[in-house]
Backbone of each chain as ProteinMPNN parsed JSONL, in Angstrom:
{"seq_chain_A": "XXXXXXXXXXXXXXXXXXXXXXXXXXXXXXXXXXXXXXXXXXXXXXXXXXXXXXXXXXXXXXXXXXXXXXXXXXXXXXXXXXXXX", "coords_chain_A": {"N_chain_A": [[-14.012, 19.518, -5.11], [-11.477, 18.448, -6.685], [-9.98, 19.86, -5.8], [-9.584, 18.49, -2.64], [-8.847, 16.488, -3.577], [-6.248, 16.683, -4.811], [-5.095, 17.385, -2.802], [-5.008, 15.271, -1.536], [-3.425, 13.885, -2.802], [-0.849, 15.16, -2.163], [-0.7, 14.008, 0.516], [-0.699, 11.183, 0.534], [2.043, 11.573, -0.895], [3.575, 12.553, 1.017], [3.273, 10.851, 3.09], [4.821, 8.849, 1.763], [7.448, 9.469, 2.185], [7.616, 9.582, 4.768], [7.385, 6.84, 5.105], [9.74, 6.211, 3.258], [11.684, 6.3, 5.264], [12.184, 4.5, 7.145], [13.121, 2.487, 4.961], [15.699, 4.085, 5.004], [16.604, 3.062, 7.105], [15.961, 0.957, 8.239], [16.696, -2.089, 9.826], [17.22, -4.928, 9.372], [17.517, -6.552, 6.289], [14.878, -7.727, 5.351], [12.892, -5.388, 6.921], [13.43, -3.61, 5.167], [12.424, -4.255, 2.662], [9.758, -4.598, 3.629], [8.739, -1.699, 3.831], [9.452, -1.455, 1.294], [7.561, -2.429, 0.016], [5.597, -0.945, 0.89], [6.256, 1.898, 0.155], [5.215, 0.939, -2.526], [2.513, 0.334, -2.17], [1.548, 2.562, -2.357], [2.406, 4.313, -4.128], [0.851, 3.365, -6.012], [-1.476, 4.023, -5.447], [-1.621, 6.843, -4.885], [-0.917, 7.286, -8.493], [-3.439, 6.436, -9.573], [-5.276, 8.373, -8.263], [-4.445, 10.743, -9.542], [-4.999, 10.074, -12.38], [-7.361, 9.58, -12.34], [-8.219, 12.535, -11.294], [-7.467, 13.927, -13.315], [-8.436, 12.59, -15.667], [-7.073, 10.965, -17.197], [-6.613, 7.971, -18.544], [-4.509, 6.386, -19.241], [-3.371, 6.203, -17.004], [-3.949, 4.578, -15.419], [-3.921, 2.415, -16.405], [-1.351, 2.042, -16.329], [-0.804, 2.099, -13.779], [-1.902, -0.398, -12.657], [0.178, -2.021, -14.171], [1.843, -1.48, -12.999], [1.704, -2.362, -10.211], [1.167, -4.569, -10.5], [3.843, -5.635, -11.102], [5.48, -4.743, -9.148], [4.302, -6.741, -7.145], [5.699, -9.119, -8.035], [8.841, -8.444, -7.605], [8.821, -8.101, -4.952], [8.075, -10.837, -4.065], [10.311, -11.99, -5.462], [12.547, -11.484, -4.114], [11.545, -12.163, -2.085], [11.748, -14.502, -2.244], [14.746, -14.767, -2.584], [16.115, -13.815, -0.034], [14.897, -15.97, 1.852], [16.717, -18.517, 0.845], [15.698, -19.852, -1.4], [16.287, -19.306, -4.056]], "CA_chain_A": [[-13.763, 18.069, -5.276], [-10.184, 18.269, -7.589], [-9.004, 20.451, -4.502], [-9.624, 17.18, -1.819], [-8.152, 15.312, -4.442], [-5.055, 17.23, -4.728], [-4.458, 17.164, -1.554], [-4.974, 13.961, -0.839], [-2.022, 13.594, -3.309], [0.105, 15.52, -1.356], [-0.592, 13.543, 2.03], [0.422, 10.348, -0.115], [3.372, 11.749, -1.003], [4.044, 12.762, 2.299], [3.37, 9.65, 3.972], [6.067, 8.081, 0.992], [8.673, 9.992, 2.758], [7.645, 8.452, 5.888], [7.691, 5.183, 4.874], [11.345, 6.05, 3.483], [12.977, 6.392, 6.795], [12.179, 2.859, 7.636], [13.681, 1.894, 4.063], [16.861, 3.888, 4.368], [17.29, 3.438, 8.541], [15.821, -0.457, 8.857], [18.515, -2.743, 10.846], [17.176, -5.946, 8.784], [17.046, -6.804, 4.759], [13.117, -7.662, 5.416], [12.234, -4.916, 7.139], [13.655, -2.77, 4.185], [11.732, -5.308, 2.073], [8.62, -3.937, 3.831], [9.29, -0.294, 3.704], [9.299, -0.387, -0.284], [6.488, -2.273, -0.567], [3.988, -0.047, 1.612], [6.417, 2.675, -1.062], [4.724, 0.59, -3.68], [1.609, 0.686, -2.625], [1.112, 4.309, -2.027], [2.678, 5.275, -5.379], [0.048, 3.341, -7.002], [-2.824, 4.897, -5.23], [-1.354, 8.178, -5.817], [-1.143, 7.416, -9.496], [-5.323, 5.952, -9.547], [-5.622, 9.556, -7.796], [-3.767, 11.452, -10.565], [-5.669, 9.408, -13.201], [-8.904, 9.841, -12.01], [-8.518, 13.703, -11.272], [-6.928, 14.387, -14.945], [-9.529, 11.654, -16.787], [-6.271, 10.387, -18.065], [-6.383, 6.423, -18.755], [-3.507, 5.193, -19.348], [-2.544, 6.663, -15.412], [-4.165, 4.016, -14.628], [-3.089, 1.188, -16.955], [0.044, 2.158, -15.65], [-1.066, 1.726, -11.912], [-2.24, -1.969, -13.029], [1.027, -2.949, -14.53], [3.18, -1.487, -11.644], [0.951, -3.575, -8.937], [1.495, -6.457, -10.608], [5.447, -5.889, -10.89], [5.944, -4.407, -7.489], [4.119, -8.166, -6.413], [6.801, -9.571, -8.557], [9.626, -7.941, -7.239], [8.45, -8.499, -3.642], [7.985, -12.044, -4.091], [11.396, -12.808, -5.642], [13.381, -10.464, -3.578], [11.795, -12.832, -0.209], [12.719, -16.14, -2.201], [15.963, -14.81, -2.495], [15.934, -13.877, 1.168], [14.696, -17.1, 2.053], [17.406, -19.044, 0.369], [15.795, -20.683, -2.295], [16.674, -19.286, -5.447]], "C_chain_A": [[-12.342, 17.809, -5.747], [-9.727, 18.658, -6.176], [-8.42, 19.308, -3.786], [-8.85, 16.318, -2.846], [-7.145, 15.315, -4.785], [-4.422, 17.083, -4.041], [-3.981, 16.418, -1.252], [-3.132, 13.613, -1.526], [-0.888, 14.057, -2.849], [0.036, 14.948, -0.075], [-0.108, 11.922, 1.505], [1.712, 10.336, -0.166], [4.669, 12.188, 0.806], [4.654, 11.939, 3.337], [4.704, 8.607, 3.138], [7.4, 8.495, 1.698], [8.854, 9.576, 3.982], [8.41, 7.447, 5.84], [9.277, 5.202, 4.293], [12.49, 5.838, 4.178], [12.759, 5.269, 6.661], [12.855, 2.216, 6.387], [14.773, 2.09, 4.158], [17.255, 3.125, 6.192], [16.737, 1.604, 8.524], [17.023, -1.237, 9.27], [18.381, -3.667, 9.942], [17.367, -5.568, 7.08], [15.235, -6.917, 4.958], [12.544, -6.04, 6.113], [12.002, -3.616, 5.844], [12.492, -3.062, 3.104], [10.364, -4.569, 1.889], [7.882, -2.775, 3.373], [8.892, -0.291, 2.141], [7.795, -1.269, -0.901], [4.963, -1.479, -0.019], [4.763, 0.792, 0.393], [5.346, 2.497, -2.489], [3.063, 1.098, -3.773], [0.914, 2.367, -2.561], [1.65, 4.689, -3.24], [1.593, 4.994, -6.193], [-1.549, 3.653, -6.38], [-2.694, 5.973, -5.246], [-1.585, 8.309, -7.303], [-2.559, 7.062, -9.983], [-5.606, 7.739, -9.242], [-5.856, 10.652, -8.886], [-4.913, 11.248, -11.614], [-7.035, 9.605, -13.213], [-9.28, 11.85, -11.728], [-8.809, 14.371, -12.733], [-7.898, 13.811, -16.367], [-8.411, 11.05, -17.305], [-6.32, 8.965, -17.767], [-6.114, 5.777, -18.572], [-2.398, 5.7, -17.655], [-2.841, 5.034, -15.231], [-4.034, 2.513, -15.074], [-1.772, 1.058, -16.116], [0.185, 1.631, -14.305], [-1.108, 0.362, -11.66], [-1.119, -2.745, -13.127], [2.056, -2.576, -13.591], [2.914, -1.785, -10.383], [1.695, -4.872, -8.572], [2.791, -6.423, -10.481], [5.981, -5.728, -9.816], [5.888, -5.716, -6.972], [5.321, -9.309, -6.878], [8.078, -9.71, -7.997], [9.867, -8.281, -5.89], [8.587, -10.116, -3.4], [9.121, -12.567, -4.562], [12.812, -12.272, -4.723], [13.545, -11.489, -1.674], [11.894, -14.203, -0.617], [14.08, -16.169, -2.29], [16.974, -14.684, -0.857], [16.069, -15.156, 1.838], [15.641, -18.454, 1.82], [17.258, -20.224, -0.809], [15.95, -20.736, -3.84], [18.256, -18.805, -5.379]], "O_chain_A": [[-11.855, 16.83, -5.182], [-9.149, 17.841, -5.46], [-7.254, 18.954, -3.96], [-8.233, 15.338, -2.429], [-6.666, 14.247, -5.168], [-3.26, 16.707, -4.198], [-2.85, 16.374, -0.767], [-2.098, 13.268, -0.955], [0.14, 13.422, -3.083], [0.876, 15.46, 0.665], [0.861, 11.444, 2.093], [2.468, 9.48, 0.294], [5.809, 12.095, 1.262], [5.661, 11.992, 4.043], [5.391, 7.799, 3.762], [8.358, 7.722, 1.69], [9.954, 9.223, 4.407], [9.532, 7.157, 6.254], [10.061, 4.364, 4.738], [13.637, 5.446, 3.963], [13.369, 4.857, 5.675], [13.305, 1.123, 6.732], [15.525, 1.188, 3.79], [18.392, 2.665, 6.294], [17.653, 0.97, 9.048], [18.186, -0.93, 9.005], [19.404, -3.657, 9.257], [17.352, -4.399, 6.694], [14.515, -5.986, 4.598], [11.55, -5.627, 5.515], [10.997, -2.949, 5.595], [11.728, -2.167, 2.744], [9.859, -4.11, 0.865], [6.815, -2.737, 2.761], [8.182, 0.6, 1.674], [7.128, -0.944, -1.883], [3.794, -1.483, -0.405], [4.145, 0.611, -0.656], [4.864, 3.366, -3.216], [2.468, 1.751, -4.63], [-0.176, 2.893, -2.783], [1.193, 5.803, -3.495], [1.176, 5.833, -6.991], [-2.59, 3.444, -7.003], [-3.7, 6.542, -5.669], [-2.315, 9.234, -7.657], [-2.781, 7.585, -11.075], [-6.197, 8.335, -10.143], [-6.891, 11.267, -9.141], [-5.741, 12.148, -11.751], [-7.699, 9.784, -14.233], [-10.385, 12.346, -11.946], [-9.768, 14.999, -13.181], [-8.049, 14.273, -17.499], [-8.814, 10.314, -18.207], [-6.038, 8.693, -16.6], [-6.548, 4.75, -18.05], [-1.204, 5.552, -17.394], [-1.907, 4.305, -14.9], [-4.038, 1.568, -14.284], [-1.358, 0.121, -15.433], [1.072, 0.91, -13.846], [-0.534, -0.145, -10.696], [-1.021, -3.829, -12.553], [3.047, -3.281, -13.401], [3.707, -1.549, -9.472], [2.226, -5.577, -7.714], [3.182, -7.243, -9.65], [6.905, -6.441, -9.424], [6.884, -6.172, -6.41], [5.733, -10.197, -6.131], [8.552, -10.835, -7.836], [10.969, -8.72, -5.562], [9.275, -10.507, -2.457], [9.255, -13.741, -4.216], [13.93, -12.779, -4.815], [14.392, -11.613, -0.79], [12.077, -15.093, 0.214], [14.714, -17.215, -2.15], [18.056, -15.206, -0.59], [17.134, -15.494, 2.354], [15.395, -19.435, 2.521], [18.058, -21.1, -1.138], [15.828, -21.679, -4.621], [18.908, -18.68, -6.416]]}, "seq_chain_B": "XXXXXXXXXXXXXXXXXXXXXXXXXXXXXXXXXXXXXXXXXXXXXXXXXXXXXXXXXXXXXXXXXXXXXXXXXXXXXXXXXXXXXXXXXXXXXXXXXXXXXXXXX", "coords_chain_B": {"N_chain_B": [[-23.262, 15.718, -9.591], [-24.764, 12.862, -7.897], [-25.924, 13.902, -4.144], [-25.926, 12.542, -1.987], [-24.06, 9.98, -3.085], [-21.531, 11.7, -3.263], [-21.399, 12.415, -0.359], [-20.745, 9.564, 0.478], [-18.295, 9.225, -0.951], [-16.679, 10.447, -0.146], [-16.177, 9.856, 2.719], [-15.552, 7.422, 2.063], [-12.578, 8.235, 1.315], [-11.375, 9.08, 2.836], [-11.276, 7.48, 4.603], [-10.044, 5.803, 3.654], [-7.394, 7.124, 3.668], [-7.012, 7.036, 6.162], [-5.964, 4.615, 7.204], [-3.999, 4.642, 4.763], [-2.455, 5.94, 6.147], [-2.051, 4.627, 8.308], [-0.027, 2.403, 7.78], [2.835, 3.632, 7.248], [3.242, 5.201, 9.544], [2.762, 2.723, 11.697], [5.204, 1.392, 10.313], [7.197, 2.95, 11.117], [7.432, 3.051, 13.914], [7.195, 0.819, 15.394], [7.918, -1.871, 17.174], [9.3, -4.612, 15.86], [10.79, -6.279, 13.342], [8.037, -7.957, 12.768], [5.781, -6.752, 13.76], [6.03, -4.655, 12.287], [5.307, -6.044, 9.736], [2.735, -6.421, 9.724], [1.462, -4.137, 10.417], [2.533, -2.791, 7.64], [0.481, -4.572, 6.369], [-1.718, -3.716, 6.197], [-2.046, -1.336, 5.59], [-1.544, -1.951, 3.139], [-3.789, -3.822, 2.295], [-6.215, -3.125, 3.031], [-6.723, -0.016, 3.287], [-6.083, 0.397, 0.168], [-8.235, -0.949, -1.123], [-10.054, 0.567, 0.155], [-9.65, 3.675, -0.47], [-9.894, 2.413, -3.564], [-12.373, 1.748, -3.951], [-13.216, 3.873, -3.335], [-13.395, 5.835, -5.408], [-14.016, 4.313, -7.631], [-16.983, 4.616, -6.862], [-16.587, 7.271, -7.515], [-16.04, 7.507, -10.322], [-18.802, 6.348, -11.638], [-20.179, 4.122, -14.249], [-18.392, 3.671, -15.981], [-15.892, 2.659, -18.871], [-13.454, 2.505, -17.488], [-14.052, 1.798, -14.549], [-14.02, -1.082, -14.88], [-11.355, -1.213, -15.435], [-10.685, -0.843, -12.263], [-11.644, -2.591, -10.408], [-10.614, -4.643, -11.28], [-7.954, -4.507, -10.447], [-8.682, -3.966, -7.834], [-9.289, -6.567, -7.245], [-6.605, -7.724, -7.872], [-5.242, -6.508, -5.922], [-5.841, -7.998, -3.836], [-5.609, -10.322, -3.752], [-2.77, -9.992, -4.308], [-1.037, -8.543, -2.773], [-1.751, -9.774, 0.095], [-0.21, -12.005, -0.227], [2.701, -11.395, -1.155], [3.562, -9.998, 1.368], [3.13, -12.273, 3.419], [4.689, -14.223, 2.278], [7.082, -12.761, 2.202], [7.413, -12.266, 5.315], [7.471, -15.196, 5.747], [10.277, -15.47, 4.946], [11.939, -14.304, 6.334], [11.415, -15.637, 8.999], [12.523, -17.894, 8.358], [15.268, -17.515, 8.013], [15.496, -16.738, 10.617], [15.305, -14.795, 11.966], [14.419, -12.975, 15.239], [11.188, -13.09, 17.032], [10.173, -9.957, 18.582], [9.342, -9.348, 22.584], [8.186, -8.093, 24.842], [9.978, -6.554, 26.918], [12.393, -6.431, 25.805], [14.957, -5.114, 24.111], [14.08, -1.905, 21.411], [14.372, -2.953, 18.043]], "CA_chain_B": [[-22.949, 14.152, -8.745], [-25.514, 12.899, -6.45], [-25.152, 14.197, -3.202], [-25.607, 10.782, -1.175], [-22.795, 9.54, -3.207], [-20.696, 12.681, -2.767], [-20.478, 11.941, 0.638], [-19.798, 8.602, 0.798], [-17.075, 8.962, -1.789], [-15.405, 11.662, 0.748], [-16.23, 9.585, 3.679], [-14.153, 6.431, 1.658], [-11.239, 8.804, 0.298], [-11.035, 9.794, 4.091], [-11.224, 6.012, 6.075], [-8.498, 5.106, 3.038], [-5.742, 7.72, 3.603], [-6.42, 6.905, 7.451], [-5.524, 3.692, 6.911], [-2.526, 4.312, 4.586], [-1.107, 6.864, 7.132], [-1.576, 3.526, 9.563], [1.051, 1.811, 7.35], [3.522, 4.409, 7.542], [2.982, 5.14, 11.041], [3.745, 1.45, 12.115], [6.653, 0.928, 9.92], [8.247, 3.697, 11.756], [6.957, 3.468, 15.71], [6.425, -0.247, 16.016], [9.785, -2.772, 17.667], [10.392, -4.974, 15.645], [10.09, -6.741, 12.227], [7.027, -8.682, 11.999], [4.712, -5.629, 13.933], [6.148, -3.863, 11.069], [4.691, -6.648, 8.479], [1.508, -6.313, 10.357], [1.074, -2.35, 10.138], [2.423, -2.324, 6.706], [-0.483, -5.358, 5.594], [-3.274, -3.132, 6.644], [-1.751, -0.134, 4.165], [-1.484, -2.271, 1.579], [-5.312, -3.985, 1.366], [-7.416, -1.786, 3.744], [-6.47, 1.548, 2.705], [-5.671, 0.868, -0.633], [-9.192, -1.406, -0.964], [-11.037, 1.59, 0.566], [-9.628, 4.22, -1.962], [-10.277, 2.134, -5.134], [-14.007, 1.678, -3.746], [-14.121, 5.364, -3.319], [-12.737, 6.438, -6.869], [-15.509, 3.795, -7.978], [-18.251, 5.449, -7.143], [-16.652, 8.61, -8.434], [-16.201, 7.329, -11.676], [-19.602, 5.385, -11.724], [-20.325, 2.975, -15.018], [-17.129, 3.692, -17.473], [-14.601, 1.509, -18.738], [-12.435, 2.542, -15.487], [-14.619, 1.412, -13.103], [-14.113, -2.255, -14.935], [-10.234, -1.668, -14.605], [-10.277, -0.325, -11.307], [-12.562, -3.577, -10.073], [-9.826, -5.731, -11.707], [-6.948, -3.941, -9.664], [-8.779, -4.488, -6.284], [-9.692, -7.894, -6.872], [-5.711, -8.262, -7.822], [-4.713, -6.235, -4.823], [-7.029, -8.918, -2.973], [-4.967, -11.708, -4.046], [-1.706, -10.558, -4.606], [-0.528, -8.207, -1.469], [-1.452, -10.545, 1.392], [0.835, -12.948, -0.749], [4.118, -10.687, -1.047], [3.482, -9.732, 2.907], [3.156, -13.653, 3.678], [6.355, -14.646, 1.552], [8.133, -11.887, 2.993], [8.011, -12.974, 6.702], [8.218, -16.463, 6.022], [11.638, -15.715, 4.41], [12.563, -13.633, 7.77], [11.154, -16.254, 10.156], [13.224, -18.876, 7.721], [16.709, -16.919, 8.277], [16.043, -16.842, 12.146], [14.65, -13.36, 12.897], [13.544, -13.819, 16.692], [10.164, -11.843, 17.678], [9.956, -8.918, 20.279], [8.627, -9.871, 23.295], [7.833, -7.208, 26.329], [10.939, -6.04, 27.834], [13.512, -6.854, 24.907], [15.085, -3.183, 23.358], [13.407, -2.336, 20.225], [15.236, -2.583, 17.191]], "C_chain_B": [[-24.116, 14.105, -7.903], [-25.155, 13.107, -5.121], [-25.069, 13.34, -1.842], [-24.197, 10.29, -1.603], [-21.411, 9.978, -3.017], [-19.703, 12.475, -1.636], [-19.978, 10.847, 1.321], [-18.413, 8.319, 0.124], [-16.043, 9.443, -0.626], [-15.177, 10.852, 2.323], [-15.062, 7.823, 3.057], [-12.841, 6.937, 1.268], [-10.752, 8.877, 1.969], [-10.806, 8.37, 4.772], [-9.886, 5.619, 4.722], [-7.888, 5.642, 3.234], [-5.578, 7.422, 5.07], [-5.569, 5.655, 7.364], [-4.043, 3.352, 6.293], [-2.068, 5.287, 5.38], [-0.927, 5.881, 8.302], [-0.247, 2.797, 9.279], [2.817, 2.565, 7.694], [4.309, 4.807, 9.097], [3.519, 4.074, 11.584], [4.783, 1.262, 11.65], [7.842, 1.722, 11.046], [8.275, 3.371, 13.741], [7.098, 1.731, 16.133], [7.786, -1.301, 16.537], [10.217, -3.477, 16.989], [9.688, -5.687, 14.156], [8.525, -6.863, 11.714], [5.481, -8.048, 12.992], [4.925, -4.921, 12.657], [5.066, -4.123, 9.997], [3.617, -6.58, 8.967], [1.032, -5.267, 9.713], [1.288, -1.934, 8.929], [0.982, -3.477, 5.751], [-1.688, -4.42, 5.788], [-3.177, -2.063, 5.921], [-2.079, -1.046, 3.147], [-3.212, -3.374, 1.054], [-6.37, -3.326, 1.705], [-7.48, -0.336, 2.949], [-6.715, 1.214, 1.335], [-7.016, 0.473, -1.201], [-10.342, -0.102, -0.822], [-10.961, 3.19, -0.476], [-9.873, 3.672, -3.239], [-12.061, 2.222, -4.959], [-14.468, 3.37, -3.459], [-13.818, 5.974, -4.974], [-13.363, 5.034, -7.826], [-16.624, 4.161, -8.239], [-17.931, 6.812, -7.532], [-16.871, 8.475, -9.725], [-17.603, 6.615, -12.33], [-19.147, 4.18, -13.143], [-19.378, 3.174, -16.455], [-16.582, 2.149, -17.164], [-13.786, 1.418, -17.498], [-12.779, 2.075, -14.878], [-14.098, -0.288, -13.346], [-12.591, -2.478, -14.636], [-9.936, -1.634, -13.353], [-10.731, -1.52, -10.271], [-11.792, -4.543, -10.163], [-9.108, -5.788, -10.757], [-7.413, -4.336, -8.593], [-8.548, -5.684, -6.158], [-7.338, -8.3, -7.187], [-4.467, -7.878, -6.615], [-5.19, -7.249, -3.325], [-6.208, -9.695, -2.741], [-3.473, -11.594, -3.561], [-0.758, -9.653, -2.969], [-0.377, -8.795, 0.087], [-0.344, -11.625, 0.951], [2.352, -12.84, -0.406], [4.181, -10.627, 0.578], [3.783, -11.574, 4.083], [4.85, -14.154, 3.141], [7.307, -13.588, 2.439], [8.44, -12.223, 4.694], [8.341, -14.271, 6.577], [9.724, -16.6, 5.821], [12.109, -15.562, 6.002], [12.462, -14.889, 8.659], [12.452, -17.672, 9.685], [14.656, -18.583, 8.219], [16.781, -16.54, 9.585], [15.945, -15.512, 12.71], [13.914, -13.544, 13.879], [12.388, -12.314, 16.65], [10.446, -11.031, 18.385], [9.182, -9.149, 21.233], [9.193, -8.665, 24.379], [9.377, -7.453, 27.564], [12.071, -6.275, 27.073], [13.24, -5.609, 24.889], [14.722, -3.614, 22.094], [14.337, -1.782, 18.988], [15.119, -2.022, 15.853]], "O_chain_B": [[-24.491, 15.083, -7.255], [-24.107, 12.574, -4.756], [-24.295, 13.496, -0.898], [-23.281, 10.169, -0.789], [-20.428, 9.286, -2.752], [-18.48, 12.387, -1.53], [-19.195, 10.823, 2.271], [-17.601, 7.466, 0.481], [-14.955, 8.96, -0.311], [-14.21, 11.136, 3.03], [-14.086, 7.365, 3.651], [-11.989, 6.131, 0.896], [-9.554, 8.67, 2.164], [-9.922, 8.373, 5.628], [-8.82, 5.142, 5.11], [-6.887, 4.932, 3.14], [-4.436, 7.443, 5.531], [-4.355, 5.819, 7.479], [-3.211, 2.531, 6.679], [-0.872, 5.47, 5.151], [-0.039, 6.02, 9.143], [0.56, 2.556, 10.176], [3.732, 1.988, 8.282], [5.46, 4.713, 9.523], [4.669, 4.174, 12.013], [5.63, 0.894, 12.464], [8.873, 1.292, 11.563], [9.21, 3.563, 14.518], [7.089, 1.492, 17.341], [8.751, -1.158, 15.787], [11.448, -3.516, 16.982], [8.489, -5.678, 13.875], [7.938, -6.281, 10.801], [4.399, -8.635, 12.99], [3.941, -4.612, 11.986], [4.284, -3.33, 9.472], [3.044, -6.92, 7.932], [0.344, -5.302, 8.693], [0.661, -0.934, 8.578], [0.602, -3.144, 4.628], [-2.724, -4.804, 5.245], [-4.252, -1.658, 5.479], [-2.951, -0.776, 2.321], [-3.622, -3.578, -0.089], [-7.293, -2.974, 0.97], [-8.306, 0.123, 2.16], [-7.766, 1.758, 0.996], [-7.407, 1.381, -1.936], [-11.282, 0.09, -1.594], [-11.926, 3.694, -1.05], [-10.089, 4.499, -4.125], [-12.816, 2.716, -5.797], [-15.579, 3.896, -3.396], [-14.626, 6.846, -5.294], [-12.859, 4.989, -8.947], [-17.246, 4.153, -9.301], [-18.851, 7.556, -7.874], [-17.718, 9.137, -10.325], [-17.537, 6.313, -13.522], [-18.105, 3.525, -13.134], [-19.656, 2.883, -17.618], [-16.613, 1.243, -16.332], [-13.56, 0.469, -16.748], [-11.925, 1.552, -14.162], [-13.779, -0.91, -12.333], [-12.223, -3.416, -13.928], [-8.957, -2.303, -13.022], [-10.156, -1.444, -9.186], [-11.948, -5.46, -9.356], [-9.199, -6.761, -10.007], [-6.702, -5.187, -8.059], [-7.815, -6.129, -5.275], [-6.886, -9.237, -6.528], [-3.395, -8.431, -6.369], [-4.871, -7.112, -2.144], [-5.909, -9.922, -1.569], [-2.892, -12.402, -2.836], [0.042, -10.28, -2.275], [0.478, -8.57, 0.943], [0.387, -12.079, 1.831], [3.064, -13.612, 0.236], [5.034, -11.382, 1.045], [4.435, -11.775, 5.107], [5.874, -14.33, 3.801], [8.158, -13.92, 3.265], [9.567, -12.387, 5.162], [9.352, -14.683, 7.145], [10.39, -17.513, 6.311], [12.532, -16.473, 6.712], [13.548, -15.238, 9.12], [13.113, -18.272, 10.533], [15.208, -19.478, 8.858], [17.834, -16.042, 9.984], [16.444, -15.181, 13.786], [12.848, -14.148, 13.759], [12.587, -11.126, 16.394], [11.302, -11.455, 19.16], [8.014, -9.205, 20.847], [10.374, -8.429, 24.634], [9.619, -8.174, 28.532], [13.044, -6.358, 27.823], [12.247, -4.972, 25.24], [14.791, -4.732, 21.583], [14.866, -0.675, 18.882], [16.13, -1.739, 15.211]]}, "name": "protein", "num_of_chains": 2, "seq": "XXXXXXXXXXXXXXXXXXXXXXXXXXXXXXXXXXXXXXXXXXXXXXXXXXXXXXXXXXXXXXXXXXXXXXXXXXXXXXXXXXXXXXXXXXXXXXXXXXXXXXXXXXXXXXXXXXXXXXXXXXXXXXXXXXXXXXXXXXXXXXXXXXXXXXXXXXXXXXXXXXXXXXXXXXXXXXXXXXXXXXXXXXXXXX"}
C-alpha cells in the first residue's frame, strides 16, 4: 500500500516537470498562467499524498493553506492581466 | 483494511492520477490557449476531486477526513473560478481562438 503510494508520488512529480515545459516554453502570459496553476495543483496532491502516507498533519494543513493562496495568486495575476487592477 | 474498500481506494488513486496526467498532457499537445484552459480544468477538479475521495476512504472517520472534505469542497468552488478569471482576462486582451487549419501556437 505505502509502495503505490510512493510511487504515485513520483508520477506527480513527474507529471510537474511536464507541466513545466508549457510554463517555461508558452508563447502567451495566460498560457504560462495555466501551466503554474495545474503546477499548483499537483504539488498539493502530492503533499495530501505525503501526509497521508507519513500520518503527518500538519502536511496537510499545509496543503489547505497553499490551495487557498495558489487561488489567490491565480486570481490576481488574471485581474492584472485583464487590466483592471 | 477492508478489502472492498482496498480496492476502491486503488481503483480512485488510479482514475485520479489518470486524470492529472490529462492536465499535463493537454497543456503540452493541445494548439492553442483556451484547449489548454480546458485540459488543465479537468486536472485541477477531476483528478484532484478523485484523489481526495480516495485518501478518504483510506483515512476513514479521523479528524483528516473532516479537513480533507473541507479542501474538496474548496477545490469545488475555488479552481473552476481561477480557470474562469484566467481566460476571461485572455479573451479581454484579444487572444483569437484556433480554428482547423490555423498553425498551432
Amino acid at each position: 500500500m505505502t509502495d503505490a503510494m510512493l510511487l504515485s508520488v513520483v508520477v506527480l512529480a513527474a507529471l510537474i516537470v511536464l507541466a513545466m515545459v508549457r510554463l517555461f516554453a508558452g508563447p502567451t502570459a495566460p498560457d504560462r498562467v495555466v501551466a503554474l496553476d495545474a503546477v499548483n495543483t499537483l504539488t498539493v496532491a502530492a503533499m495530501i499524498l505525503l501526509g497521508v502516507v507519513y500520518q503527518q498533519i500538519i502536511f496537510i494543513d499545509v496543503a489547505i493553506v497553499y490551495a487557498l493562496l495558489s487561488f489567490v495568486g491565480t486570481l490576481y495575476i488574471a485581474k492584472y492581466l485583464g487590466g483592471e487592477i | 483494511m477492508n478489502p472492498v474498500i482496498e480496492v476502491l481506494f486503488f481503483v480512485l488513486i488510479a482514475l485520479g492520477l489518470f486524470f492529472m496526467f490529462i492536465g499535463p498532457l493537454g497543456l503540452i499537445r493541445m494548439p492553442d490557449f483556451y484547449t489548454r484552459a480546458h485540459a488543465s480544468g479537468k486536472c485541477d477538479s477531476l483528478g484532484e476531486g478523485l484523489l481526495l475521495l480516495g485518501f478518504i476512504l483510506y483515512e476513514g472517520f479521523t479528524f483528516n477526513m473532516v479537513k480533507l472534505v473541507f479542501l474538496i469542497l474548496f477545490i469545488y468552488i475555488l479552481t473552476p473560478t481561477a480557470t474562469y478569471a484566467i481566460v476571461r482576462a485572455a479573451y479581454v486582451i484579444g487572444l483569437k481562438p484556433w480554428k482547423v487549419g490555423d498553425e498551432r501556437r
